[in-house]
GUSE-447078 format. One record per residue: residue number from 0; residue in three letters; chain; x, y, z of N, C-alpha, C, O in turn. Coordinates in steps of 0.1 Angstrom, whole numbers. Example, Ala and Ser with C-alpha at 12.3 -4.5 7.8 and 13.67 -1.06 7.14 Angstrom:
<recs>
REC   rolum   vodren   vexza     nxx     nyy     nzz    caxx    cayy    cazz     cxx     cyy     czz     oxx     oyy     ozz
REC       0      ala       A     132     -57      78     123     -45      78     132     -33      78     142     -33      85
REC       1      ser       A     128     -22      71     137     -11      71     129       0      79     134      11      80
</recs>
This chain:
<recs>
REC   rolum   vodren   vexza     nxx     nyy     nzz    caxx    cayy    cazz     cxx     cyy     czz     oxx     oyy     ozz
REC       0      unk       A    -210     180     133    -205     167     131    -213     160     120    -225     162     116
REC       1      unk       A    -204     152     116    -211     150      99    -228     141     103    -239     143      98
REC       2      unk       A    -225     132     111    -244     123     110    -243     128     122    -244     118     129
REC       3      unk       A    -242     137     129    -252     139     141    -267     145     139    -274     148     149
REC       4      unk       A    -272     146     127    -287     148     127    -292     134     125    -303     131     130
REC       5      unk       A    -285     126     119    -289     112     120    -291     105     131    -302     100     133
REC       6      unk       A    -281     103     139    -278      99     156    -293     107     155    -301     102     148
REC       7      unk       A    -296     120     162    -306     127     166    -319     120     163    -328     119     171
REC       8      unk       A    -318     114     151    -332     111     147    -333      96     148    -345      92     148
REC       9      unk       A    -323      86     150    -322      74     155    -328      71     169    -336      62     171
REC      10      unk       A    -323      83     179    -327      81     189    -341      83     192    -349      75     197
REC      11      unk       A    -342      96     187    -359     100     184    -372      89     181    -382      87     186
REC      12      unk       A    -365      84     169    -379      76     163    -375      61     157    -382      55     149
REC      13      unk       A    -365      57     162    -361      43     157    -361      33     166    -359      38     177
REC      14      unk       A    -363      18     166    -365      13     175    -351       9     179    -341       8     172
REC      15      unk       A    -352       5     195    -339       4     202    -329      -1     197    -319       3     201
REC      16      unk       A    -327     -13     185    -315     -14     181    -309      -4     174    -297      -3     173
REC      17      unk       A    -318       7     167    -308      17     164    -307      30     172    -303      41     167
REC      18      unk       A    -312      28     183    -310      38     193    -299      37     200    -292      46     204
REC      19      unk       A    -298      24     201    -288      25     209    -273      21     202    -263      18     208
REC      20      unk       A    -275      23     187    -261      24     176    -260      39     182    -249      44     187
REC      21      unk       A    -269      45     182    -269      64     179    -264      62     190    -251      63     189
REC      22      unk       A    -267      60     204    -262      69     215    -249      59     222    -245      61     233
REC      23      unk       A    -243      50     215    -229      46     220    -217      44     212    -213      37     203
REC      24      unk       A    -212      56     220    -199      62     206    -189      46     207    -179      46     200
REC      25      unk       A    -190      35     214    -176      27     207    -189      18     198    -183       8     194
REC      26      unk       A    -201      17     193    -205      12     182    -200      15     167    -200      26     162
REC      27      unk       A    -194       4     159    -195      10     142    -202      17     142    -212      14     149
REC      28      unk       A    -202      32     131    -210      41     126    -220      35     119    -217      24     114
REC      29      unk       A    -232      39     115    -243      40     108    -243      53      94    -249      63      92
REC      30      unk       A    -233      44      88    -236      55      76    -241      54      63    -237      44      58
REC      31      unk       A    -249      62      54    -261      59      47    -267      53      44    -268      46      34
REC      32      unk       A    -276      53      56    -287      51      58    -297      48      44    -296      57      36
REC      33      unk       A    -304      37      41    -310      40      29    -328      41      34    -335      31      35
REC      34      unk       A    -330      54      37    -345      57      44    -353      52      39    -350      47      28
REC      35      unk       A    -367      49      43    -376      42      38    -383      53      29    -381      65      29
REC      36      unk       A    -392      46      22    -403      61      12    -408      66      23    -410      60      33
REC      37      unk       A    -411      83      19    -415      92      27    -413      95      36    -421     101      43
REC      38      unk       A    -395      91      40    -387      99      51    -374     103      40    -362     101      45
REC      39      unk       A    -376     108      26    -365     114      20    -361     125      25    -349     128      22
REC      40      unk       A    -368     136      32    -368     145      35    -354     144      42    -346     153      40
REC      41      unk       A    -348     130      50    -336     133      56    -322     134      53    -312     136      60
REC      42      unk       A    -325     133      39    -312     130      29    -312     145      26    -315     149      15
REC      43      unk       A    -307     153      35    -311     174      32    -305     176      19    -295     169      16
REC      44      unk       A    -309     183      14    -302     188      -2    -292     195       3    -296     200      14
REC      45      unk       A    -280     198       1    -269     204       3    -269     220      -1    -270     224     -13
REC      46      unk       A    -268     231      11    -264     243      11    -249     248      -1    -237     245       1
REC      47      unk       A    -255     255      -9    -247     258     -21    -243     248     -34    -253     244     -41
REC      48      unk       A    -236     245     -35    -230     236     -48    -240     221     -40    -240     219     -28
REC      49      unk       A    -248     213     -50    -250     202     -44    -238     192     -48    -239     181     -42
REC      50      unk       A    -227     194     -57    -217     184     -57    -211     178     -45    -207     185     -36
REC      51      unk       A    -211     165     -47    -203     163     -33    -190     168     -35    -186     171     -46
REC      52      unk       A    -181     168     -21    -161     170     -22    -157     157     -14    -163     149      -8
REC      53      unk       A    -144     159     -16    -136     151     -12    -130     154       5    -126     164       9
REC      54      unk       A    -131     143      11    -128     150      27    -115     140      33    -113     137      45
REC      55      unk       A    -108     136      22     -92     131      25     -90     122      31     -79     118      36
REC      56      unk       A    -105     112      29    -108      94      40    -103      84      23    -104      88      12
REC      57      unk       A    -100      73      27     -99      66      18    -112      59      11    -122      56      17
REC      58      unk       A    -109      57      -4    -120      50     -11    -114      36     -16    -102      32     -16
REC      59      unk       A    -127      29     -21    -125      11     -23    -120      16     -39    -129      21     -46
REC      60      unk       A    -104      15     -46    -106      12     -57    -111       1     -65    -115       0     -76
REC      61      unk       A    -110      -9     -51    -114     -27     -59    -121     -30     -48    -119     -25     -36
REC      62      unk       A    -131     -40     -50    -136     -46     -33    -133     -59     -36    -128     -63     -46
REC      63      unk       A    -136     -67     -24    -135     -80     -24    -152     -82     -16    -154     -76      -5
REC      64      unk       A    -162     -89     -20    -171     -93     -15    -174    -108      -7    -171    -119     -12
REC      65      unk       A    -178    -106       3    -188    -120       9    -198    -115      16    -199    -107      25
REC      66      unk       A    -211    -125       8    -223    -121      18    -226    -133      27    -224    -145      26
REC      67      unk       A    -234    -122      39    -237    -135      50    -254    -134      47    -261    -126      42
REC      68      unk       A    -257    -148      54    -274    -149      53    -277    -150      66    -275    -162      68
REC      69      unk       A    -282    -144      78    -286    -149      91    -299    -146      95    -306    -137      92
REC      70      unk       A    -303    -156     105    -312    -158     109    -322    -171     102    -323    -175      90
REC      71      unk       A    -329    -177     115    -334    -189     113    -343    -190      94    -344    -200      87
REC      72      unk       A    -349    -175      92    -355    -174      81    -348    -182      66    -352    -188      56
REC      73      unk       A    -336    -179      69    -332    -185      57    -332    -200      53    -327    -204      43
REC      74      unk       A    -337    -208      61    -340    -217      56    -349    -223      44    -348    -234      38
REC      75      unk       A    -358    -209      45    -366    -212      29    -363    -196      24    -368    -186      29
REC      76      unk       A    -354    -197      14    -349    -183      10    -357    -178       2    -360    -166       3
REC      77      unk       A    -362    -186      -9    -372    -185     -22    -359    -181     -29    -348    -186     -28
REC      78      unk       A    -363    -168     -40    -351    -168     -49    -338    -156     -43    -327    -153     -49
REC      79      unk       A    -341    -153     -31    -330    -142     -26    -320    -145     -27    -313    -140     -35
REC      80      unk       A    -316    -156     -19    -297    -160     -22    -295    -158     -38    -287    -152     -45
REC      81      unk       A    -303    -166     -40    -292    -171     -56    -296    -158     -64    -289    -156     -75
REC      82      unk       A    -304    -151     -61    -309    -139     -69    -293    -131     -66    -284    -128     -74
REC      83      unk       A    -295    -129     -54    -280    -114     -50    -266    -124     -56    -256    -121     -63
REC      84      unk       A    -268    -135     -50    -254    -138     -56    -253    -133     -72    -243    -126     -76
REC      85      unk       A    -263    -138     -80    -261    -134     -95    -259    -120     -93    -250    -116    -100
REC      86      unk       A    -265    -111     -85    -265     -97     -86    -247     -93     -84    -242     -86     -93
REC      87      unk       A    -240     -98     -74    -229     -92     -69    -216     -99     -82    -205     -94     -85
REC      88      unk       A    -222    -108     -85    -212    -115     -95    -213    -110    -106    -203    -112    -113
REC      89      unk       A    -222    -104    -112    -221     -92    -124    -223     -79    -122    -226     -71    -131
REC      90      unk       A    -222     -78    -110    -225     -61    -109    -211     -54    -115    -211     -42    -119
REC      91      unk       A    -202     -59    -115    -188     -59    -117    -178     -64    -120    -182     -70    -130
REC      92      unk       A    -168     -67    -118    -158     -75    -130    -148     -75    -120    -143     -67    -112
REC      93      unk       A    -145     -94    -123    -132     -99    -119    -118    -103    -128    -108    -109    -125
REC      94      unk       A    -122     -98    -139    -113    -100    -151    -104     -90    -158     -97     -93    -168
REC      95      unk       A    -106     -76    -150    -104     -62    -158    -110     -60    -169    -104     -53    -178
REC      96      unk       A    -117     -62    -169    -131     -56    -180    -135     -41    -179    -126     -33    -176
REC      97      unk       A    -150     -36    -181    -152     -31    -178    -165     -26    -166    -168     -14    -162
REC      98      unk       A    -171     -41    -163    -182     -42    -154    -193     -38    -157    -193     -40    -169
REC      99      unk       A    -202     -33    -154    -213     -28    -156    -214     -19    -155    -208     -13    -146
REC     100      unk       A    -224     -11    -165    -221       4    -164    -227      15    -155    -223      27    -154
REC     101      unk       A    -241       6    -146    -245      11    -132    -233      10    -122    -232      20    -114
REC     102      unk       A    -222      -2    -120    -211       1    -109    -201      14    -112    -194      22    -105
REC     103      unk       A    -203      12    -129    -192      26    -132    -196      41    -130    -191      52    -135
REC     104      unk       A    -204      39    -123    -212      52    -122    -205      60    -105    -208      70     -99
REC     105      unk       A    -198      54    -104    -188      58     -90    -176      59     -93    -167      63     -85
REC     106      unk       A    -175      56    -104    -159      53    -112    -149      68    -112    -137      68    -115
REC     107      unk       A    -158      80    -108    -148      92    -109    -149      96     -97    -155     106     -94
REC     108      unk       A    -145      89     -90    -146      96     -73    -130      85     -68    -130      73     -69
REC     109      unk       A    -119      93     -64    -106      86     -64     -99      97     -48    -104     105     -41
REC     110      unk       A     -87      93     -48     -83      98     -36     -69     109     -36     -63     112     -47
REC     111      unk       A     -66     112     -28     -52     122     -29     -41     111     -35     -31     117     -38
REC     112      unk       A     -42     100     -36     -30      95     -43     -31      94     -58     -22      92     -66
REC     113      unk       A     -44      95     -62     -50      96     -78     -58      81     -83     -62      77     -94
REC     114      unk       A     -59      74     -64     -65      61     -71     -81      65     -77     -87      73     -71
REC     115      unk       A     -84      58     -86    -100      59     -86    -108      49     -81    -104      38     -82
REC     116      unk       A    -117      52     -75    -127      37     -77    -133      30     -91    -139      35    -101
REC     117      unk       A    -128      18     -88    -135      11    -100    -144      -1    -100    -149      -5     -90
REC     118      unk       A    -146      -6    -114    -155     -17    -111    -145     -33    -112    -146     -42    -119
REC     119      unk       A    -137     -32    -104    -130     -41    -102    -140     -49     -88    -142     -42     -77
REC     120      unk       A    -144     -61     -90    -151     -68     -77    -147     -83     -80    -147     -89     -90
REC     121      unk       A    -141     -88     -64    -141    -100     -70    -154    -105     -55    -154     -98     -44
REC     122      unk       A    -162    -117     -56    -175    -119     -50    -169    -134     -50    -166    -142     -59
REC     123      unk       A    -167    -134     -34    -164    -151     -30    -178    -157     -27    -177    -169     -23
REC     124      unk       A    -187    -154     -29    -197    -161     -26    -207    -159     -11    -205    -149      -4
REC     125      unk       A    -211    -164     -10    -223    -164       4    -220    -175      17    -214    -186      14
REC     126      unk       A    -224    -171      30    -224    -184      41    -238    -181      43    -244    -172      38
REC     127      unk       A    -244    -188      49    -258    -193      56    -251    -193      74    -242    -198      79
REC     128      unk       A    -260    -184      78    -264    -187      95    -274    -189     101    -274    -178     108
REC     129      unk       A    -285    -196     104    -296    -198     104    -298    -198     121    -309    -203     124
REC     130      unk       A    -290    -194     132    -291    -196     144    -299    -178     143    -300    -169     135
REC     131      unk       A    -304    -183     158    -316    -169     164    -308    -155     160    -296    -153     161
REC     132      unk       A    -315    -148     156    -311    -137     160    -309    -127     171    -319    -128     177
REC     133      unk       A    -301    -119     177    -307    -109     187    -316    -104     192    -326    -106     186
REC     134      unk       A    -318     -98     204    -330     -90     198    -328     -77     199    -337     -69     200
REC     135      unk       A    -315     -73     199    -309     -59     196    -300     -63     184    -291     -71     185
REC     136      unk       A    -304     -55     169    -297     -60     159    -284     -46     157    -282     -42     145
REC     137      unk       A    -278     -40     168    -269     -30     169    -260     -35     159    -257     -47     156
REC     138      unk       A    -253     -21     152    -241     -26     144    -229     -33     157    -221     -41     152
REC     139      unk       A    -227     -32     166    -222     -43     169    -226     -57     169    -218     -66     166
REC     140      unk       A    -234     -58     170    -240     -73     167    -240     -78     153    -237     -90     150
REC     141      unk       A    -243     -67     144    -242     -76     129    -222     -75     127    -217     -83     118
REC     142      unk       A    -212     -66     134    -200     -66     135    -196     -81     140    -191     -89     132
REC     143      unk       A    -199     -83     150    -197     -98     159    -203    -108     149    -200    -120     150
REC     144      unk       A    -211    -105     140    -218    -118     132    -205    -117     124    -199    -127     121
REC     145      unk       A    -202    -106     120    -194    -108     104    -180    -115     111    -176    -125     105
REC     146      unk       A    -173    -111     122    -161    -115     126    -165    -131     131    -154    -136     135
REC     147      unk       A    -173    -138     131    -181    -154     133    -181    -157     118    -177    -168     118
REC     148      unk       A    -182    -154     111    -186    -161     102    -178    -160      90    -178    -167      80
REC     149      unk       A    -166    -146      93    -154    -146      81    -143    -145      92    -141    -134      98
REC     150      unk       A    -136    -157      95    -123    -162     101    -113    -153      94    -108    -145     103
REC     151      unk       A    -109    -152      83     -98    -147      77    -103    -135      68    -103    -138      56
REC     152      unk       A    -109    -122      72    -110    -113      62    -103    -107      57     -93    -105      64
REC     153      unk       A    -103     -99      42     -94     -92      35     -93     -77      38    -104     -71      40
REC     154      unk       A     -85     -72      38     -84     -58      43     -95     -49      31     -94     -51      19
REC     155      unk       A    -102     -42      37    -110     -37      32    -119     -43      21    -122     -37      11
REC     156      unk       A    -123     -55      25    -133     -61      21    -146     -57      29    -148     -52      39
REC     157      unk       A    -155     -63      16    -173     -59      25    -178     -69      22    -178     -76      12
REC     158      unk       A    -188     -71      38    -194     -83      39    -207     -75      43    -211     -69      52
REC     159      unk       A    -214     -79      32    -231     -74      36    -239     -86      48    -238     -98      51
REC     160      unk       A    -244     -78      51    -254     -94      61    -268     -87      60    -272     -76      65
REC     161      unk       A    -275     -99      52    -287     -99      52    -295    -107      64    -296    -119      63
REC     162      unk       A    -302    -100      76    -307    -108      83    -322    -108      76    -326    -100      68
REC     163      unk       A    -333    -126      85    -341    -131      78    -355    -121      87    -366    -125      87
REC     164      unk       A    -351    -110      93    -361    -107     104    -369     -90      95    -360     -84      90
REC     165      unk       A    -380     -86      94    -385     -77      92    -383     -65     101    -381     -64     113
REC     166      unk       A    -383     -51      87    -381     -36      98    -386     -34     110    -380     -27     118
REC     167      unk       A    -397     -39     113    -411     -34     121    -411     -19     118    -412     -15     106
REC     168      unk       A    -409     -12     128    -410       0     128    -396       7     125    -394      17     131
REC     169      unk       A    -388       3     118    -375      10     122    -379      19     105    -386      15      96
REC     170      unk       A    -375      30     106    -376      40      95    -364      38      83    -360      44      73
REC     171      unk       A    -361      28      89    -345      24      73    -346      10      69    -347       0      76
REC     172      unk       A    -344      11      56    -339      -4      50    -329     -12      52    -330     -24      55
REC     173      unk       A    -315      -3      50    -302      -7      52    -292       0      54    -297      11      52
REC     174      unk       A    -281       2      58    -268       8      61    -257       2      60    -258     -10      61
REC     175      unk       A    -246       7      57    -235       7      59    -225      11      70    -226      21      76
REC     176      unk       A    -213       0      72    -204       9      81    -187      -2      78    -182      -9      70
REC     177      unk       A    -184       5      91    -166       2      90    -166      -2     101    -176      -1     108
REC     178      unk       A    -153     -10     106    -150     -15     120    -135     -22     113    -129     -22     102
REC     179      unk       A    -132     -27     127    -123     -37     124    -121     -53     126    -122     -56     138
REC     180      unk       A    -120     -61     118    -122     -72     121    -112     -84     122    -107     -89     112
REC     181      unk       A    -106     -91     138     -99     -99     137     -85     -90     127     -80     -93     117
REC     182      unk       A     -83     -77     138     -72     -74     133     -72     -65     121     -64     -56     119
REC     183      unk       A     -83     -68     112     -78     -63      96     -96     -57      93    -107     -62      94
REC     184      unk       A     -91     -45      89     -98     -33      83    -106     -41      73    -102     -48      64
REC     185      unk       A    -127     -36      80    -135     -41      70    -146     -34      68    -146     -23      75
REC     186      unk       A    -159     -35      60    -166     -29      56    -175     -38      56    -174     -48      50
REC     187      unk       A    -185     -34      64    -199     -40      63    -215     -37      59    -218     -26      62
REC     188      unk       A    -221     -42      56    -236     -41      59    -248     -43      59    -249     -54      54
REC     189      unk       A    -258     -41      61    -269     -47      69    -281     -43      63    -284     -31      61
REC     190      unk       A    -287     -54      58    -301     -53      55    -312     -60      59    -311     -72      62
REC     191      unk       A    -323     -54      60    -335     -60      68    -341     -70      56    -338     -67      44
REC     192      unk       A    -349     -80      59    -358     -90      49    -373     -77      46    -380     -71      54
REC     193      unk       A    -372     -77      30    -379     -65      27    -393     -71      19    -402     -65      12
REC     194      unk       A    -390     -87      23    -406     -96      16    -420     -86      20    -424     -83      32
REC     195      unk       A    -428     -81       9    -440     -76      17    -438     -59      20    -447     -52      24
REC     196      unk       A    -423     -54      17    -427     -43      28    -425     -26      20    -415     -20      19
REC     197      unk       A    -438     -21      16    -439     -14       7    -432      -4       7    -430       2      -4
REC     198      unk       A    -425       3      25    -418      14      23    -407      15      19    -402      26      16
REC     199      unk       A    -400       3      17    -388      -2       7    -389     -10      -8    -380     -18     -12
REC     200      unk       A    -397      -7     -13    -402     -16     -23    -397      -5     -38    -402       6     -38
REC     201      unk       A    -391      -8     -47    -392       1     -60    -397      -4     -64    -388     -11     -68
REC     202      unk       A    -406     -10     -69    -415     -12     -72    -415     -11     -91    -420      -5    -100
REC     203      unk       A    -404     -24     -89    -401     -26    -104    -412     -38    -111    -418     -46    -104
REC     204      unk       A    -412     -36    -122    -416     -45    -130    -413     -55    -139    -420     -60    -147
REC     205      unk       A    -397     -58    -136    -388     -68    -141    -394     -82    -139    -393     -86    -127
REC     206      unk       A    -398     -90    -146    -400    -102    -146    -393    -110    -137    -384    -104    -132
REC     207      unk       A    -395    -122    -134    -388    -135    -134    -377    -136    -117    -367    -143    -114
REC     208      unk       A    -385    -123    -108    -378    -118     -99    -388    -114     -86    -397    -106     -88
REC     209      unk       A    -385    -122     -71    -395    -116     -66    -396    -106     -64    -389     -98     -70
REC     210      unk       A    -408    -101     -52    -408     -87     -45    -395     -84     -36    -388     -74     -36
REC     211      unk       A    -395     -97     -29    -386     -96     -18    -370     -92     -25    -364     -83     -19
REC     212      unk       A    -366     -96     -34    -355     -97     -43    -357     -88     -45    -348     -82     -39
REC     213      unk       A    -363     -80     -52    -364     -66     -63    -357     -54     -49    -348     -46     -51
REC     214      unk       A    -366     -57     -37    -361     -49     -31    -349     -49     -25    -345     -38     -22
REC     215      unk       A    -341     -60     -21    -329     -60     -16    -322     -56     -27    -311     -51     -23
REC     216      unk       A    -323     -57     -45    -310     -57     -49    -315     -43     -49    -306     -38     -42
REC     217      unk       A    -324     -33     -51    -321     -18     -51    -316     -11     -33    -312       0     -31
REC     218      unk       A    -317     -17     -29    -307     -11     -13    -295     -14     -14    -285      -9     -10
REC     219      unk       A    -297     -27     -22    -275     -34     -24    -273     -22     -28    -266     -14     -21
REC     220      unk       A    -278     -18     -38    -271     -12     -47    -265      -2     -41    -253       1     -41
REC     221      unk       A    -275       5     -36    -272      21     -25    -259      18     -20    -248      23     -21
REC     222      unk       A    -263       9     -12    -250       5       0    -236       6      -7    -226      13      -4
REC     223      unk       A    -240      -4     -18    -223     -11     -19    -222       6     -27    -219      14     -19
REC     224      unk       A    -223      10     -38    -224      24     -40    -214      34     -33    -204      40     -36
REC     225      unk       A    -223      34     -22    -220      44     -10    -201      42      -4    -192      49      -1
REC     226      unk       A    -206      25      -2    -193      13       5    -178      21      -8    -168      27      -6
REC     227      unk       A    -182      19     -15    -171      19     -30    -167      39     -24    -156      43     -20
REC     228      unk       A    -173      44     -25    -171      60     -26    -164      68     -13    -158      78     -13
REC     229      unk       A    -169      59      -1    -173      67      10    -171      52      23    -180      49      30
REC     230      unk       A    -158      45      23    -159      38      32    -164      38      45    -173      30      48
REC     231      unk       A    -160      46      51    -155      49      63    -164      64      67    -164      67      79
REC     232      unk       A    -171      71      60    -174      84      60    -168      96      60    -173     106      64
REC     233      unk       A    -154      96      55    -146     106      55    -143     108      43    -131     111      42
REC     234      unk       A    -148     108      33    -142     103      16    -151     111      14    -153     121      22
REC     235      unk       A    -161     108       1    -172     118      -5    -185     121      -3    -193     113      -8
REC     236      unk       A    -188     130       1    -198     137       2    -205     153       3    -197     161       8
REC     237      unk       A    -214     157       1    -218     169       1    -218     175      14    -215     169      24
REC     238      unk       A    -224     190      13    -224     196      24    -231     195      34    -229     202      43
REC     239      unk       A    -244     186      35    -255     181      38    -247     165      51    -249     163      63
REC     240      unk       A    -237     158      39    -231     148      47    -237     133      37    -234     121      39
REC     241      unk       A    -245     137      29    -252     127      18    -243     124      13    -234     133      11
REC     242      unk       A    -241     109       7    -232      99      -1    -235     101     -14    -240     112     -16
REC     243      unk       A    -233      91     -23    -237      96     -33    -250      83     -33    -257      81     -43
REC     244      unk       A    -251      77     -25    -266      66     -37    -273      80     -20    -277      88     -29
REC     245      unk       A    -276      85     -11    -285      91      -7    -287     104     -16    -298     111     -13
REC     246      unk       A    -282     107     -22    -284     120     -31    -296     115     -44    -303     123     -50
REC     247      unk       A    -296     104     -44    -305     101     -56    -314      86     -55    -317      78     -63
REC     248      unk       A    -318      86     -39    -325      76     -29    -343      79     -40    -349      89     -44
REC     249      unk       A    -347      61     -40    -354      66     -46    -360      73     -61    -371      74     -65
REC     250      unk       A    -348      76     -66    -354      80     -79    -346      75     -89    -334      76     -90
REC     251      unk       A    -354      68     -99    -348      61    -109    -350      70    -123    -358      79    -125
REC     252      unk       A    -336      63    -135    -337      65    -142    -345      60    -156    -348      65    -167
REC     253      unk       A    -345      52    -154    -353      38    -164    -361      32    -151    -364      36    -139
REC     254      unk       A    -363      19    -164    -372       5    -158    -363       0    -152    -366      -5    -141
REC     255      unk       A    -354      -1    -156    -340     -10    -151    -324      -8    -159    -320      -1    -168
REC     256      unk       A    -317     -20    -151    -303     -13    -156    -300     -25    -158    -304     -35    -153
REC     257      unk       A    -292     -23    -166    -285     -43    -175    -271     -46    -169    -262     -39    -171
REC     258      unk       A    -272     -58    -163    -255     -61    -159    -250     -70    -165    -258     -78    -170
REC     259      unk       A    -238     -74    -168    -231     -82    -176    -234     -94    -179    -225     -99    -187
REC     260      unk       A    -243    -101    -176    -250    -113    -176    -262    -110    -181    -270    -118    -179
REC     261      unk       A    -266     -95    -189    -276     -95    -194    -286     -93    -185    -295     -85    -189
REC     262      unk       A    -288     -99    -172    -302     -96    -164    -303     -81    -162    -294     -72    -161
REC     263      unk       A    -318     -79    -161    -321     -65    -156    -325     -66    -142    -331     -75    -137
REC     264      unk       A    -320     -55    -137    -323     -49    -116    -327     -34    -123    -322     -29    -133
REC     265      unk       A    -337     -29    -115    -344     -19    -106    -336     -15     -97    -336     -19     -85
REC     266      unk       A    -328      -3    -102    -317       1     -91    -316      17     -92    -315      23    -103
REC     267      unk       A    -317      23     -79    -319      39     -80    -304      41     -84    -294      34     -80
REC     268      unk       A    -303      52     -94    -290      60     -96    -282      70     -86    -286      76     -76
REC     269      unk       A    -269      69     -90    -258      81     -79    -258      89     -83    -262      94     -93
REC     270      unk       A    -253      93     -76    -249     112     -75    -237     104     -85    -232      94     -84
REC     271      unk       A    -238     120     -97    -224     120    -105    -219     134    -105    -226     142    -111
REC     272      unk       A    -208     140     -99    -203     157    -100    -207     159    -115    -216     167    -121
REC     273      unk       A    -200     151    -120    -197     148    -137    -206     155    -144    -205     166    -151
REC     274      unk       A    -218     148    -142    -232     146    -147    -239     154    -146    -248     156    -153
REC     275      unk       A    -235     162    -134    -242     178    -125    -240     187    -133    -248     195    -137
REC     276      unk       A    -225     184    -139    -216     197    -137    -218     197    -156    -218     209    -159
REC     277      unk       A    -219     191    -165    -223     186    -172    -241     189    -178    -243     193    -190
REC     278      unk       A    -250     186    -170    -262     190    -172    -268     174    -182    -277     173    -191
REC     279      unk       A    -258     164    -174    -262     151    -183    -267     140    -173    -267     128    -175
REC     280      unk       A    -272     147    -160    -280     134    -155    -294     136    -150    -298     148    -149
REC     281      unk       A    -300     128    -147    -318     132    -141    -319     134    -126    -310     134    -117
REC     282      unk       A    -331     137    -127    -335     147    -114    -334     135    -103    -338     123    -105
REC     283      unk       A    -326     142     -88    -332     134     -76    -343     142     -72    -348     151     -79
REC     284      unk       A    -349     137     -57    -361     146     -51    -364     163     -51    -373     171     -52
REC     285      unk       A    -349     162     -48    -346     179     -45    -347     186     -57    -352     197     -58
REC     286      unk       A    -343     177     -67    -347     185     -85    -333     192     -87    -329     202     -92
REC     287      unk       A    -327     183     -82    -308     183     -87    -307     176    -100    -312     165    -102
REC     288      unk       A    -300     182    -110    -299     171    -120    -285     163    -123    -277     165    -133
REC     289      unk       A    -284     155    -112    -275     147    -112    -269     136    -112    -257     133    -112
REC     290      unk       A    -280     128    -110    -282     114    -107    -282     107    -124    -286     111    -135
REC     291      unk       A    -275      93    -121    -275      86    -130    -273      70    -124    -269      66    -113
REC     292      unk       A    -278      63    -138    -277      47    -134    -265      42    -143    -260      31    -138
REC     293      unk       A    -257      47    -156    -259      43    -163    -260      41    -174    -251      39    -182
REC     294      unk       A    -275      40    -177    -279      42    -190    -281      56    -195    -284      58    -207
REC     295      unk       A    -280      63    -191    -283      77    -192    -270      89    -195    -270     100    -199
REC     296      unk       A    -261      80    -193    -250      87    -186    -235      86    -197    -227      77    -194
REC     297      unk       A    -233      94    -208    -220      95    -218    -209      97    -213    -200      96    -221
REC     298      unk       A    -203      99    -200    -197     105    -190    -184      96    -192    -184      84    -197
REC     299      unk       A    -169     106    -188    -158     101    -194    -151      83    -188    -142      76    -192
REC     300      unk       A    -162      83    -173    -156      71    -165    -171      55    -173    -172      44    -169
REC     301      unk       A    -177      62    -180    -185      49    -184    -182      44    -198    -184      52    -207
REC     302      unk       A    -176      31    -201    -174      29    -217    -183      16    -221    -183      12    -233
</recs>
């Protein structure tokens, strides 16, 4: 089964909110995981071809974004909100352009009907929740936040929720998953407040941007990445069960990558077949060369 080594290792060594994702089959899934430094080892390199395939689940041609903010923490955000908002609002294009050329880096991964994904995003903006948190932050619980706080969601829209509470010991930054909400098919996901916390930290050097910021927008990145390619976990991936931002977790190509607003983010690159198959992208851990952000990348879906 595709994350049952995952579950395995949730229950093993993660603290109870994601123990008890792993061991209750009616929870939303937990899928890619974006591990902290020095548990890449879990992202296994793939037996034979490391290209990912296609496994006949549907992918996001277009998304629709809203992010939530929860927990009492956000009352003093520093620059996080207004940071990711700028991030999600040019990571991609609401105008049919052509987005940024780190979002187009998923752009050749499409479905049995010939849709592609693209950098089509439109980003309604952010809510604030500032009430307690749980103290089991199970994907049901961040599911039950998102269905509170988006009355009317769009079918296959993704609502990330950043809560304001620290990993402690949990061995992951962020994840993704699927459920349903009030009826209509959505996409979510969850990131921990990464102020301070070195095993999530890229440890960029971009100006004018906190720590805490630096590191949420390189996990957005993974996530939404993964979200666009690999909804649901039945769409793309390798033989291993890796997405494509876990194929290239961790390792960057540059200092940074430029989005349409000109700002620079510190964002690890995807898996590209393209790029593999090609001999035109840089090394992940494993010393695959196939990762790209980007800038690196001549490939026929980046213009």
């Amino acid at each position: 089964m595709k994350w049952a080594w995952v579950a395995a290792f949730l229950l093993s060594s993660l603290p109870l909110p994601a123990q008890e994702a792993a061991g209750n089959t009616q929870e939303p899934p937990v899928l890619g995981p974006h591990w902290e430094r020095g548990l890449s080892e879990l992202s296994k390199p793939a037996s034979g071809s490391p290209d990912m395939s296609y496994h006949a689940g549907p992918i996001l041609p277009s998304v629709t974004i809203k992010a939530i903010f929860w927990g009492p923490g956000w009352s003093s955000p520093a620059d996080k909100i207004t940071g990711l908002d700028k991030w999600y609002k040019y990571v991609g294009t609401t105008s049919g352009g052509n987005g940024s050329k780190y979002d187009a880096t998923v752009n050749e991964y499409n479905d049995t009907s010939g849709h592609n994904v693209t950098t089509a995003t439109t980003y309604q903006g952010h809510v604030i929740d500032t009430s307690a948190l749980p103290a089991r932050l199970s994907p049901t619980a961040v599911l039950a936040e998102v269905c509170k706080e988006i009355p009317k969601p769009v079918t296959n829209g993704y609502y990330p929720v950043y809560v304001s509470s620290k990993r402690g010991n949990a061995g992951y930054c962020a994840y993704h998953s699927a459920a349903s909400c009030h009826g209509t098919s959505i996409e979510f996901g969850f990131f921990f407040n990464l102020d301070g916390d070195p095993g999530c930290d890229p440890g960029s050097t971009v100006g004018g941007e906190s720590q805490g910021l630096q590191a949420l927008a390189n996990v957005t990145g993974h996530e939404l990445s993964e979200t666009r390619s690999d909804p649901r976990g039945n769409a793309w991936f390798d033989s291993s069960g890796n997405e494509n931002g876990d194929k290239c977790a961790w390792t960057f190509g540059g200092p940074y990558v430029t989005f349409m607003d000109g700002t620079h983010w510190k964002i690890q690159g995807n898996w590209s077949n393209y790029a593999f198959d090609h001999n035109t992208g840089y090394r992940n851990s494993s010393g695959e060369k196939g990762c790209v952000d980007g800038t690196n990348y001549p490939g026929p879906y980046i213009r």
